[in-house]
Structure formats: C-alpha cells, structure tokens
Phi, psi and omega in degrees: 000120158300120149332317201251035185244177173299262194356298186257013146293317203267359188181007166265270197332284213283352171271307193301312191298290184309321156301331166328252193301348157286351165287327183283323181294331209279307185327296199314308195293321203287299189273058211270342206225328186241086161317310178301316199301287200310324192288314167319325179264022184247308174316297166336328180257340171277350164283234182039272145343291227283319168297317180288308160011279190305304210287341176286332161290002189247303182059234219304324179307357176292340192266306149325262206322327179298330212264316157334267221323294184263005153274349154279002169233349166267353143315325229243314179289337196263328162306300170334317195252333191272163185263356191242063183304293176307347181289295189326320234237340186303273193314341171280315200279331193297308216310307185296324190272002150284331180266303157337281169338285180309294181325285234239337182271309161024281204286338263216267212295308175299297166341305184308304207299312217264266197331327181272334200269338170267355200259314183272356219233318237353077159205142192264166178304140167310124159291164199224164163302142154300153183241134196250113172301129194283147184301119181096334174341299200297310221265301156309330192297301188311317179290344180267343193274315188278351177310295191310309186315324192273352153278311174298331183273359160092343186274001177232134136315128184309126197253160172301162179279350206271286189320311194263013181265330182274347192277304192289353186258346177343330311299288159020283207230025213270325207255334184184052182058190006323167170251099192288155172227142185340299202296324167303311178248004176305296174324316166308324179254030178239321180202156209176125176220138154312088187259214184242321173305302184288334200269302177298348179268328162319298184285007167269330166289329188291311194308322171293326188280331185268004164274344178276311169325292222253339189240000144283292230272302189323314211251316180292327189283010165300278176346294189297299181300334173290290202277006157260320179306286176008109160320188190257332166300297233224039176253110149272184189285315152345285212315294228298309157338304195284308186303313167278351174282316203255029165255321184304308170266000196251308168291008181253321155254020178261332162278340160285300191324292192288016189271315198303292183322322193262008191250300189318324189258347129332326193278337184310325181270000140113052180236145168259102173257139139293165192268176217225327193219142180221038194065037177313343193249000169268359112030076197246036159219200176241329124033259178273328191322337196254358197261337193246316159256143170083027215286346192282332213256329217235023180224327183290287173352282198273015193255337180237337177250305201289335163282348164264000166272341188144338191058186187278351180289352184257206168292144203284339173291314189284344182300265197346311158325302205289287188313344155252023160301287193339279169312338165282280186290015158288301174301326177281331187298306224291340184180161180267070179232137172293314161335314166301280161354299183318291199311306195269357179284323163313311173286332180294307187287332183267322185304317156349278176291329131355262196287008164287306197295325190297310201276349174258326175279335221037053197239104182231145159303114188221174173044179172356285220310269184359281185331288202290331183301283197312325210288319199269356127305322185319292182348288197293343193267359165293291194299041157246313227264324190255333184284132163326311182236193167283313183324297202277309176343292191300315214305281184345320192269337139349291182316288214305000200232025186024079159256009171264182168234107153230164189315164187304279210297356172312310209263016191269345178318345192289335209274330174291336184263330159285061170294182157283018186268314211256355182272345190291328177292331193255342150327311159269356183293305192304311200285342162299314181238040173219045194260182164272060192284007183271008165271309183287335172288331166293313129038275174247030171316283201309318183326128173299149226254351188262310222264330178272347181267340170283302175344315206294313225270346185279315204291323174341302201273330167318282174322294189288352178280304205264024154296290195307322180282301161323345168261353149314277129023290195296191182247136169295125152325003235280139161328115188304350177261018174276356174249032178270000000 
C-alpha cells in the first residue's frame, strides 16, 4: 500500500489513528497505575496495524516476515543471555542475509547460470518457476541485522517479542525506510507520549512529503519516463538532458517525500526517524553526496560492511578495495541487476578517485565548480540506475554527449515533451532543491515562534490540498523504492 494513495490517506491513516489512540485513551483510563502493562498494550496495537498493513500489501509473504520476526528475537535473546555470542550473531546475519538472497537475487543468479550454460554447452537450463520479492525485504532484513549486532555489541538491550515485532513492523518505514535502528527506538517503544507539537510537526512532514511525491516527483517522471522510453534514433542531445535531469529530480523526491511521509506519520505515534535526505544535490563531492543521500543506508554500509572489512586502518590500496566492495554491493542491494551493479561500481571508482586525489594530492572539489562537477556525475551515474539494460544505458548516454546523428525535424522533439507545464515543474524541482535553506533558517531564528507555526500550518494544509487534488486527476504512482 502507498502513502500517496486515496486508500490509505482517505481510510487506512484515520482508522489506524482512531484506533491507535482510542486504545490509548482506553489504557490510560483502565491502566492508569500500571505504565508498562499500558505501553504494551499500546505496541500490541501498533504490531498489529502494522501486520495488517504488510498483509494487505503482500498477502501470503507475511508468513517470510513473520518468520524474521521470531527468529530475530529469539536471537537477539539468546545473544543476550548466552556466552557464545559471536556464534548467535554469526548465525543470525547468514540466517537473514540468506533469506534476502533467496528472494531477491534467485532469479537473478539463474538467469545469469542459463545464459552461460547456453553460451558454452548450448543447451539451456530447465526453466524453473520465478521467485517474487516480498515488499520491504531489503529494508527489514537490514534492520534485523543491526538489531542483532547491537545487541552483541552491548548497546541494546535484548528485546521482547512484542517490542521488537513493533520496532520491525513499523509501518512507517516498514515497506521502504528509513533503515531505523533498535537503539534509535528503543527508549521510545518502552515510553514514549504523543504531544500536539509532535503531532502537528508530524502533519508538516507527511504534507511535504506528500507534495514532493505526488505534485513534484509524479509530473516530472512523466517527463522521464516518455524520454527514457525512446529509442536511441530519435534521442538529441537536448531531449536527453531534459530526460535525466527530471529523472534526476523525480527520485530525490520521491524518495525523500516518502522518507518525509515516513518521519511524519512516526511522530503521529510518538516515534523519532532519523532523517534520510540532507540536500544531496548541494554536494560538492560525490563524497559528501553519500553523506546526504540515503543517509540510514550509506550509514548501514559503513557501519557494517565497510568497518568490518577494515576500513581505513590498513593500507591505502586496501581503503580503496574496501570502499569499492561497499558500493558494489550497494549497487547490487538496490536490484538484482547488472545496470545496479554498473551504478554502485561507478560511484565506488570516483569515491576511489575522491580519496586519491585528497590524501596524495591534497585535492578537494569546492565552491560552484565542486557543486556542478558532482551533480553531473550523479547525472551520469543515474542514467545506469534508470535504463533497463547496460545497452540502453550506453545508447542513451551516446545521446546526452551528442553521438547520434539525426534528421532536421527531430530535434524539435523537445518542444513536445518540455510544454510549459512540464517545464514549470522542472524550474520548480530545481529551484527546491538547490535553494539555501540552511541560510533561510538563520533568517528566521529571530522570528515569532506563534507567527512561524501558523505560516508552517497554513503552507501544511496548502501543500496536502493541492496533493489530494492531484492524485484525483493523476494516474497511480508507486513509489521507485518500493521494488527495492
């Protein structure tokens, strides 16, 4: 199920809420004297939702989650209590990271298997039935893996099957993050009050986030997707531009919208997501660019892969190494694809080439030049991230660096796919998300604090008015990281 969809704005949110808080009001009243009893029965109701959530996006694959759910907490108890911890915590990450594999890769891996097997053998492989990836896979397994580690590591306490069925079940962040960590929500899912400053900051995140989805994100992959669609004959150099720019802008917000929508409707239940997007595209490395985008994820990485190969403590050949494992398997998490691949091997060579030029040269990328440099790597290293193949990639990318050759009337093509409708959208995507707002907040530090919460609550209702009319209108949407 989407955020950005009628169903759960007009009749998922206000049933979960209203049941939400009349359990809480019931709690309060019955169990007024015994707090833990009351916080249990308020998780009990958010595990709950939250499991219906899944199963209605999911259906039968709910039984995969379920099955996570208790074998990560009676891990995550047997690290706790047992002396052979590192064994416990060995066996938990294969156990998870194996259930991943299968899902999502299989299909992937056979395919790969069939094709070699036909190129040297020629003869092909028993087609086998497809394995369908379950919604969120990527995203919990990961969340179940720092649980544990974070239990072995002493900074969490070993959790209830309750607590930790609500922490991995979240809905929120349940189908496509943030990737929250135990340690993040713990204090929270033992005590934790709604106040109305969180509820109202809640509905300024969802409403932004859901104006970045549905009246940014939406109306630019129109753009992207007709002008990805094309062939390669009937790409300019223009055209092509214009097609990765608003591809460029159509994922930042669509995937920060639902990271907003997902921090927001955390606060409805009186939950702290960390933040997910920090302006990744004012970025004047590729670098910082990762420090900024995706941050729960690019955080998961080096916190689990790249510091457990070694990091920077070795030899400057082995950083390098490490750092392009990290991005190679960055790239392979996003899809069982060569195109992904391609994508985190790219970024994994310039992060590379980063830290060469810095720590042998003393050479950092700065000012404008910096800004503009990174951005049109990202560019280029999107159009791997969005083409279907390797093929289309290169052909697409032909375009943008003007290697075709085409006819007069062609190039006129721009004008069909750019009205003024769609350019207004990408004047405006751009000017959002390279305005300075860490400029406009000293700005208004001084401001009254009554006169900026009404301002927040007027652009609120505003923003989420003109959403709703638009997902009336538009065609359904789904977020591009729900098939991750």
């Amino acid at each position: 199920m989407v955020f950005s969809s009628n169903i759960f704005v007009y009749l998922f949110l206000p049933v979960y809420l209203l049941l939400y808080f009349a359990a809480d009001f019931l709690s309060r009243r019955v169990l007024a004297s015994r707090f833990q009893l009351k916080q249990n029965l308020n998780n009990l109701v958010l595990f709950l939702l939250s499991l219906f959530f899944y199963y209605w996006s999911s259906g039968k694959f709910i039984l995969v989650f379920l099955l996570s759910i208790l074998v990560n907490t009676a891990l995550g108890w047997g690290i706790g209590v047992s002396v052979k911890k590192k064994c416990l915590v060995s066996l938990g990450v294969v156990f998870n990271l194996s259930v991943l594999i299968y899902f999502k890769y299989y299909n992937f891996f056979y395919d790969q298997a069939a094709a070699i097997s036909l190129h040297l053998f020629g003869s092909p492989m028993t087609p086998h039935a497809a394995i369908f990836l379950p919604i969120g896979i990527s995203f919990y397994t990961f969340m179940a893996i720092s649980y544990l580690v974070e239990v072995y590591q002493g900074r969490v306490r070993y959790a209830s099957l309750l607590n930790f069925g609500a922490y991995l079940t979240l809905f929120p962040h349940l189908v496509a993050g943030p990737i929250v960590r135990y340690s993040e929500l713990e204090a929270e899912l033992d005590h934790r009050q709604v106040t109305m400053e969180m509820f109202f900051e809640g509905v300024w995140r969802f409403s932004l986030g859901m104006g970045k989805k549905v009246i940014l994100a939406n109306n630019l992959g129109v753009v992207a997707d007709k002008v990805f669609a094309l062939p390669a004959s009937e790409l300019t150099t223009a055209l092509a531009w214009v097609g990765i720019a608003s591809y460029t802008l159509q994922i930042y917000y669509d995937f920060s919208g639902y990271s907003d929508m997902a921090i927001g409707l955390a606060r409805f239940f009186g939950f702290h997501f960390p933040e997910n997007f920090n302006q990744p595209y004012l970025s004047k490395s590729i670098t910082e660019f990762w420090r900024r985008w995706h941050i729960t994820l690019s955080r998961w990485f080096r916190d689990y892969v790249y510091i457990a190969l070694g990091g920077n403590r070795r030899s400057p050949l082995h950083t390098y190494i490490n750092l392009f494992i990290v991005f190679l398997l960055c790239g392979l998490w996003h899809g069982a694809a060569w195109n992904f691949m391609i994508w985190g091997m790219f970024h994994g060579i310039i992060l590379v080439v980063e830290r060469i030029l810095k720590t042998r040269f003393d050479i950092v990328s700065k000012g404008i030049l910096g800004n503009g440099l990174t951005l049109f790597l990202v560019m280029v290293g999107w159009v791997f991230f969005r083409s279907p193949s390797f093929e289309q990639a290169l052909s697409y990318l032909s375009a943008m660096f003007g290697a075709t050759h085409l006819s007069g009337f062609q190039y006129f093509h721009i004008f069909y796919y750019l009205n003024f409708g769609m350019m207004s959208f990408l004047v405006m995507g751009t000017v959002i998300a390279l305005f300075p707002y860490e400029f406009l907040r000293k700005i208004l530090t001084g401001i009254n604090l009554y006169q900026f919460t009404f301002a927040k609550g007027i652009i609120s209702l505003l923003v989420l008015f003109v959403s709703l009319l638009t997902m009336a209108k538009m065609q359904f949407s789904p977020f591009i990281y729900f098939q991750f």
